[in-house]
C-alpha positions as CSV (number, residue, x, y, z in Angstrom):
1,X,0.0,0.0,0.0
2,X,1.4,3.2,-1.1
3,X,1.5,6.7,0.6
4,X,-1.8,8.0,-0.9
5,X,-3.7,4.4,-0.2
6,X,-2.5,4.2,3.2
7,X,-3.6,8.2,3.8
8,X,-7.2,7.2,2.1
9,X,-7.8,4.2,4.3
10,X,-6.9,6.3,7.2
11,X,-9.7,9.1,6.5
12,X,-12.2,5.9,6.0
13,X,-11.3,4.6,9.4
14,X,-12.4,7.7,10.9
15,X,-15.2,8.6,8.3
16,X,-16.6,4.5,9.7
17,X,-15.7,5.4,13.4
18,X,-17.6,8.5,13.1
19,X,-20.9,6.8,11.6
20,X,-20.5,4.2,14.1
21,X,-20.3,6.5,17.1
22,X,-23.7,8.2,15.5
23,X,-25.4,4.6,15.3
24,X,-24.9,4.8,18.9
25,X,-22.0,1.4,18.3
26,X,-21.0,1.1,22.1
27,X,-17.6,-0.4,20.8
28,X,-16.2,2.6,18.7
29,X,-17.2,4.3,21.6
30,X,-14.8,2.0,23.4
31,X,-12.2,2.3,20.5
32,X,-12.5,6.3,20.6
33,X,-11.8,5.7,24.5
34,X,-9.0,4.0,24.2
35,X,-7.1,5.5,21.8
36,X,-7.5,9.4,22.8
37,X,-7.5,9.2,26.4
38,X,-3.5,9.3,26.8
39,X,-3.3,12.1,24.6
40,X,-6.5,13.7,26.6
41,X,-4.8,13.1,29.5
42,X,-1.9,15.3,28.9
43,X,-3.6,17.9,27.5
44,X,-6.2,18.6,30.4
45,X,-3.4,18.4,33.5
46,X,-1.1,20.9,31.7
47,X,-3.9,22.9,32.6
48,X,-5.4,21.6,36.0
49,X,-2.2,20.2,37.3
50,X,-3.8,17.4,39.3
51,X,-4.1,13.5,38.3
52,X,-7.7,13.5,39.5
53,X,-8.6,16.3,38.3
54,X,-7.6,15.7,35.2
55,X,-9.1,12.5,34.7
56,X,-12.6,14.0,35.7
57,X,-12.5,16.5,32.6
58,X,-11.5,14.0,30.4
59,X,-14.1,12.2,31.7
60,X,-16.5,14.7,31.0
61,X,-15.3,15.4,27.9
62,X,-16.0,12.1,26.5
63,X,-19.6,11.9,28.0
64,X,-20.2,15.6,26.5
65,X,-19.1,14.1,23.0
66,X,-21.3,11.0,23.3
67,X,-24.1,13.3,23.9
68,X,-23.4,15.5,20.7
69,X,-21.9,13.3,18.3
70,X,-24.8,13.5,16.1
71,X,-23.9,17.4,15.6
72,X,-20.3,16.2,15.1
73,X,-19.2,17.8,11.3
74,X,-16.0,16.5,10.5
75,X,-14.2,20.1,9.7
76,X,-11.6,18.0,11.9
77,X,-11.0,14.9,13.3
78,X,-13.2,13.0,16.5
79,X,-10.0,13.2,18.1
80,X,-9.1,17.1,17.7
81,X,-13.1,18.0,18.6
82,X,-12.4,16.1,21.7
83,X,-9.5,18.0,22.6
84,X,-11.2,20.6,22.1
85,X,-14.1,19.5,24.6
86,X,-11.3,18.4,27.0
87,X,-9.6,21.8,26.8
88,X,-13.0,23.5,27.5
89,X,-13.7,21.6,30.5
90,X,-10.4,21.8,32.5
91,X,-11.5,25.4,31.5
92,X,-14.5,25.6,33.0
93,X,-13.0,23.6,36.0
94,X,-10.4,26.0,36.8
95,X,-12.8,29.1,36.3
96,X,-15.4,27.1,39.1
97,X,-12.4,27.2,41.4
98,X,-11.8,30.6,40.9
99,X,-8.0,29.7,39.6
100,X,-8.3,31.9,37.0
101,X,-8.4,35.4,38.3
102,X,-5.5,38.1,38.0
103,X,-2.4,37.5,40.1
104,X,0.5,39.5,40.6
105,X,3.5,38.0,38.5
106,X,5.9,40.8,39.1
107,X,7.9,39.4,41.2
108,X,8.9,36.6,38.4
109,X,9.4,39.3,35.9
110,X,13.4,40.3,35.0
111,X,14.0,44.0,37.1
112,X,16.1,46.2,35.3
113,X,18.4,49.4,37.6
114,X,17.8,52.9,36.9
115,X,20.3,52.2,33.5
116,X,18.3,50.2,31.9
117,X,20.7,47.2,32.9
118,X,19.2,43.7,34.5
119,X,19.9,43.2,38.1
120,X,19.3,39.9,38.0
121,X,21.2,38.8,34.6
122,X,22.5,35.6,34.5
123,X,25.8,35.0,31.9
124,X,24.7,32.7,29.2
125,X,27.7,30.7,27.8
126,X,27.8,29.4,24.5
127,X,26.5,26.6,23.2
128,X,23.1,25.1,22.8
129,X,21.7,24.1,25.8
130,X,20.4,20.7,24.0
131,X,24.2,19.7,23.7
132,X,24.8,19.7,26.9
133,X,21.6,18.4,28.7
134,X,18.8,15.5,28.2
135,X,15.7,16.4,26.3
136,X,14.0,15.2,28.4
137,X,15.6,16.6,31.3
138,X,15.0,19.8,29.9
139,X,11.0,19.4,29.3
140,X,10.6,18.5,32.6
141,X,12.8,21.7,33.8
142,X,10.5,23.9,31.6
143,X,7.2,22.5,32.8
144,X,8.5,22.9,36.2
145,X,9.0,26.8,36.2
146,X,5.6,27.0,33.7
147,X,3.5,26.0,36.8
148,X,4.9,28.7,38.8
149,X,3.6,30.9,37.2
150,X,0.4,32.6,38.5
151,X,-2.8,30.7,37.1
152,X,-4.2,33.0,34.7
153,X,-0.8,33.9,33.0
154,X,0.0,30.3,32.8
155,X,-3.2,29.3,30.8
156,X,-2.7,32.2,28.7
157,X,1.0,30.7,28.0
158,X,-0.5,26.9,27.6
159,X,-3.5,27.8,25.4
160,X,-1.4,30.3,23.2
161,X,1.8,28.3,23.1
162,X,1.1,24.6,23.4
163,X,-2.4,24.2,22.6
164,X,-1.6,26.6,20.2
165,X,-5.1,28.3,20.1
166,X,-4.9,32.3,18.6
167,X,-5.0,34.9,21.0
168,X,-8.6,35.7,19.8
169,X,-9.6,32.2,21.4
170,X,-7.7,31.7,24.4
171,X,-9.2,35.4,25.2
172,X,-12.7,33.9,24.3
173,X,-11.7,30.8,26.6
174,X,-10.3,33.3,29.7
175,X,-12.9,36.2,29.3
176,X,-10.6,38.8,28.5
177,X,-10.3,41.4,26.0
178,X,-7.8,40.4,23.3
179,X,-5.6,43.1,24.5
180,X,-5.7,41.9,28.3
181,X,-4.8,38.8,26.7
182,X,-1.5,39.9,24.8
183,X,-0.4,41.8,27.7
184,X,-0.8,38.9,29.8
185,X,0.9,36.6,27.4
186,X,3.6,38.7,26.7
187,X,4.1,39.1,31.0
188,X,3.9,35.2,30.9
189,X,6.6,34.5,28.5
190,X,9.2,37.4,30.0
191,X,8.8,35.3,33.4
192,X,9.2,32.2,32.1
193,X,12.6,33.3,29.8
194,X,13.7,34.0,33.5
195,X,12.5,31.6,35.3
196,X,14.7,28.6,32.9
197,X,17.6,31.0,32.2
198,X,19.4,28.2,34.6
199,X,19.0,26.1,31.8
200,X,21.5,27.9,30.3
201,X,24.2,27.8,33.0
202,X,23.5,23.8,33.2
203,X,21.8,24.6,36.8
204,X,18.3,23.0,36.2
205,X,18.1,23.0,40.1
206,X,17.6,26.4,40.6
């Protein structure tokens, strides 16, 4: 089977699963279960940070796409709509805990001297910083110092920059003017270019 067969077979599968899950066919339910809840998983604790937690909204996302699959329109696939869903709910979790209002993230922000100059400037040696440490080493680093971040400048950062939703959604998502939203990305990132500057230096326990 060639590139082009292999590609068209693929769109069947789904176009089969996606009849199936309207014919109310419990086992492409079960299919659909088992093959996005990993990647379900991930996406709703980078957002509620908590095992549980994030188990509930996926959860609830599947049982909110049983319920509407027969409005399903396949602009995308089952699995990106669920994401979607999943997304929405650690969302609306987050927003019933009251996680998501405005913090203070100054203090995480660089602080310049009356110069112009950072205080708190940390020499960057040559070299890429892949070179010298594990990839994976250096995930694990950078999701660290992403969930100190205060809440609402952290989802900003994770809907914008790994979900990669446009700053005209994630402000949607957060209930913020688009231009809250930019300010509060642009905050977000600053911090965390700080916060993993130790990645540079090779100190990823700072």
């Amino acid at each position: 089977m060639d590139r082009s067969q292999a590609e068209g077979q693929a769109e069947l599968d789904e176009t089969e699963l996606v009849a199936r899950l309207k014919a109310g066919d419990e086992r492409a339910f079960e299919m659909l279960v088992r093959r996005e809840t990993g990647r379900l998983l991930a996406a709703a604790r980078r957002l509620v940070r908590d095992e549980a937690a994030a188990y509930d909204c996926v959860q609830e996302a599947f049982l909110s796409a049983y319920k509407a699959i027969d409005g399903f329109e396949p602009r995308s696939s089952v699995g990106a709509w669920l994401h979607r869903i999943t997304i929405n709910a650690a969302l609306m979790r987050l927003r019933k805990e009251r996680r998501l209002a405005e913090t203070s993230i100054d203090d995480l922000l660089p602080s310049f001297d009356s110069d112009g100059w950072r205080r708190d400037l940390v020499e960057v040696p040559a070299g890429d910083p892949e070179s010298e440490l594990e990839r994976r080493r250096i995930r694990e680093f950078v999701r660290s110092k992403i969930d100190v971040l205060p809440e609402g400048y952290r989802t900003a950062l994770v809907l914008r920059d790994l979900e990669g939703w446009s700053t005209r959604e994630a402000a949607e998502a957060l209930g913020i003017a688009e231009g809250a939203m930019k300010v509060r990305l642009h905050r977000a990132r600053a911090a965390l270019k700080r916060l993993i500057e130790p990645l540079w230096t090779g100190d990823v326990s700072a």
